[in-house]
Each structure stands twice: as structure tokens, then as C-alpha cells.
N, C-alpha and C positions, 0 to 999 in steps of 0.2 A: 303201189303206195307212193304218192307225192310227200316229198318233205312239207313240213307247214311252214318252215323259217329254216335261213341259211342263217347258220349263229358266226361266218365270218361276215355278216352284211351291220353285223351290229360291232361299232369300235372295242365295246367292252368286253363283249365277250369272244372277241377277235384276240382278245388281250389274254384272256382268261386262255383261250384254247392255245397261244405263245407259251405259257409257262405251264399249262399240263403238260405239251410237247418238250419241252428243257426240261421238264421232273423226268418222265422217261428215260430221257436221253441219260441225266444221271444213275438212276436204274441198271440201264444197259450198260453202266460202268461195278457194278456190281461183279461178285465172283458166282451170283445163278446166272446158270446156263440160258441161251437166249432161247430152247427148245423148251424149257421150263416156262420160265416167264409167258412165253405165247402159250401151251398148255394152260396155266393157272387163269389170263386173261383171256382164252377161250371158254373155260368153264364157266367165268364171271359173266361172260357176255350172254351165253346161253340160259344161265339161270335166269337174267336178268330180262329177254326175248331182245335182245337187241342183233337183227341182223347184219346191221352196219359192221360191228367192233368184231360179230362172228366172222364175218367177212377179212376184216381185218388181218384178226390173228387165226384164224386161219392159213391164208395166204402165206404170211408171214413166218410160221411155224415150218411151213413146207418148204420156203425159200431159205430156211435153217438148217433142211435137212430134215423133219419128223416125218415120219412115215404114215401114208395115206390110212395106214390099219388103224395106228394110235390115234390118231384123227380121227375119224369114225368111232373111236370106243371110247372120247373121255366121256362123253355123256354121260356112259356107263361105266365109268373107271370103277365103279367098286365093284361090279361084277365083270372083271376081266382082268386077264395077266398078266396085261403086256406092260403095266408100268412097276416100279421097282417101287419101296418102301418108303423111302424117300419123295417120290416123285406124287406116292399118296398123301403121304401127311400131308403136301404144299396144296393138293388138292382139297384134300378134306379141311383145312386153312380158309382155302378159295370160296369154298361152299355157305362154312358154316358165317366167315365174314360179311359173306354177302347175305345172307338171311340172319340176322343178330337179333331178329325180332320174335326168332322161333324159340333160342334158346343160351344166344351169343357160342362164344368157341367155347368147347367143352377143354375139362383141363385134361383128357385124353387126347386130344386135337393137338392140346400147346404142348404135350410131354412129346409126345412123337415127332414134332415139329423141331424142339429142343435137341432132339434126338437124333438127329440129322443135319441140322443145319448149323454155324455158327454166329456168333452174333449179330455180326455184317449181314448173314443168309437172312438171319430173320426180322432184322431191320429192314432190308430188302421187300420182304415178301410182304410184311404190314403195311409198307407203303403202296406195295405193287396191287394188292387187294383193293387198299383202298383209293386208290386211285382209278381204274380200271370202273370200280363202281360207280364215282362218280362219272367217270366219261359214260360209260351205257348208260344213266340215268339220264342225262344231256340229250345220247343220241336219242331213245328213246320217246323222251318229252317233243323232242320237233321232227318225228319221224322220218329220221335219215336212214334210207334203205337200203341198203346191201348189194352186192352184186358187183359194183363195177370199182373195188378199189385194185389197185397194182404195188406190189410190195414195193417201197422207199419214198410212195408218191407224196409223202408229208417231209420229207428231207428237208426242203425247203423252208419249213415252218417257224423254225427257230430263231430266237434273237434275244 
């Protein structure tokens, strides 16, 4: 696949992809785990077919530390053991945020989320869904393809 448009060639949205990067970064000043977050924004990316962001957080999950098994099974996290109670509800968060058109989050979704997290956590996580969405939506639309990112290679990006 060829990208159809590089969205830094455009000033605006050169602009725009600056301060998705600086939201993040505050993100990653949050108290979820960074193994979390990439989990949550891997599920998003995959719902969403975006190989770019899978790529992404992928890599980046692993350069955290998550293990290749958990990796291979969030696709399937509801039918597998390996994440905790917690680690579900952020998922099931992840899911139903990103498809809101099916049935928005169920208030079984928000209790369990509740139920785990604190209110930083879950300020955290509303942004972290909804932002992730947007980005796969971005990468998606100008078909940025996957494969060749390297964990930290956006460091630079801020300002």
C-alpha cells in the first residue's frame, strides 16, 4: 500500500499531528501503566484496521516490556487469561469507545472501569480512547502503512 498523502507535508496538519503528540506526552504523565495504554491503543488501532498505529503500539508495548503472548491475544482478550480485571474493563472501555455507534459504553463497561481505576485513571483513559481514535482515523484516511516504525522515532515531534 502507498500512503496517498503525507499529512506532515501539509502546515496544518503538521500542526495538528504537534499537539496530538504533546497530548500524549501528557498522557504518559498520567499514573496508567505505559504497558496499559499501548494495550488499550493497540486494541483501538486494530478495531479501527489501521496498521500504521498497530505497528505503532505494538512495538512500543514491547519496548515496555509486554509480552509477545499478550500481544498476540489482545485481539482476543475476552477469550483469554492472561490480562487481569482491570486490564479488561480498560479494554472493554477501548472497544466499546471506539464503536459508539453500536451501542456507546454500556454502564457495565463504566462500573467496572470505575471500579478499578481512579479518577485521574479514568480521565486518562477517556482521553487516551479518544484520541488514539482519532489518530487511526487520520492514519487510515491517507493510508499510512505499517511496518517500518521504530520505538521513540516521534521524540522529536513536540513543541
Amino acid at each position: 500500500m502507498e500512503p496517498r498523502f503525507n499529512l506532515f507535508d501539509s502546515p496544518t496538519a503538521a500542526k495538528v499531528a504537534k499537539r496530538f503528540y504533546n497530548a500524549a506526552l501528557a498522557l504518559e504523565g498520567s499514573t496508567l501503566s505505559k504497558t496499559l495504554s499501548e494495550l488499550v491503543q493497540l486494541r483501538v488501532s486494530q478495531l479501527n484496521g489501521c496498521g500504521f498505529c498497530v505497528d505503532i503500539h505494538t512495538k512500543e508495548a514491547a519496548a515496555a516490556g509486554e509480552t509477545a503472548l499478550r500481544l498476540h491475544l489482545v485481539a482476543a482478550w475476552r477469550h483469554s487469561t492472561v490480562f487481569t480485571e482491570a486490564e479488561r474493563a480498560a479494554l472493554a472501555l477501548a472497544e466499546e469507545g471506539t464503536r459508539l455507534g453500536d451501542h456507546g459504553v454500556s454502564d457495565g463497561t463504566w462500573a467496572e472501569v470505575r471500579k478499578h481505576y481512579d479518577d485521574d485513571e479514568v480521565g486518562a483513559l477517556v482521553c487516551l480512547v479518544s484520541l488514539i481514535n482519532a489518530a487511526t482515523r487520520m492514519s487510515v484516511i491517507v493510508h499510512n502503512p505499517g511496518g517500518s516504525y521504530e520505538p521513540g522515532m516521534f521524540a522529536g515531534t513536540s513543541s
